[in-house]
N, C-alpha and C positions, 0 to 999 in steps of 0.2 A: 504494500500500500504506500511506504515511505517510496518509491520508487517512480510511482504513480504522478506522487505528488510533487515529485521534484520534475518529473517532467513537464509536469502544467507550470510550474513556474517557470522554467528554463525556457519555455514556448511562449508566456504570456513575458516574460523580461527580455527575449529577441524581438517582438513586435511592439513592444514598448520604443524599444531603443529604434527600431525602425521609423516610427513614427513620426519619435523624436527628428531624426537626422533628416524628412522630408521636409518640418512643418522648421527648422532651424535653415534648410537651403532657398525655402522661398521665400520667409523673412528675410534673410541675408539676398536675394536678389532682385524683391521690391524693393528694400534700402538701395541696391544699386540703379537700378534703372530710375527710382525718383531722386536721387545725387545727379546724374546723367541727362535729367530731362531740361532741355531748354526755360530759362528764366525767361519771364516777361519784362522787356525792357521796357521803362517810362517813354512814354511821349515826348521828345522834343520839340517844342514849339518854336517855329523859324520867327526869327527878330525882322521886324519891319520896318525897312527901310525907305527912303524917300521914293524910289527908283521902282520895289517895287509895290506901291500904292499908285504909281502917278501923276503923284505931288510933286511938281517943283516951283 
């Protein structure tokens, strides 16, 4: 029965640790793709000048 039993652990602590190492490489490669994803750069607003309003 002790033998049994060690089995069920030994099966449920390999798919533990599998679990583990899936649910740890997709955390670790949605941190990298959202590190990686293009920033949104502010708006630059062009300075106006006489020349181009029209104005002189």
């Amino acid at each position: 029965m002790s033998d049994l039993l060690n089995l069920a652990m030994l099966i449920g602590a390999s798919l533990a640790s599998m679990a583990f190492g899936i649910f740890a490489a997709y955390y670790i490669l949605r941190l990298g793709f959202a590190l990686m994803r293009p920033q949104p750069q502010p708006a630059v607003k062009p300075k106006a000048s006489p020349e181009m309003a029209g104005i002189s």
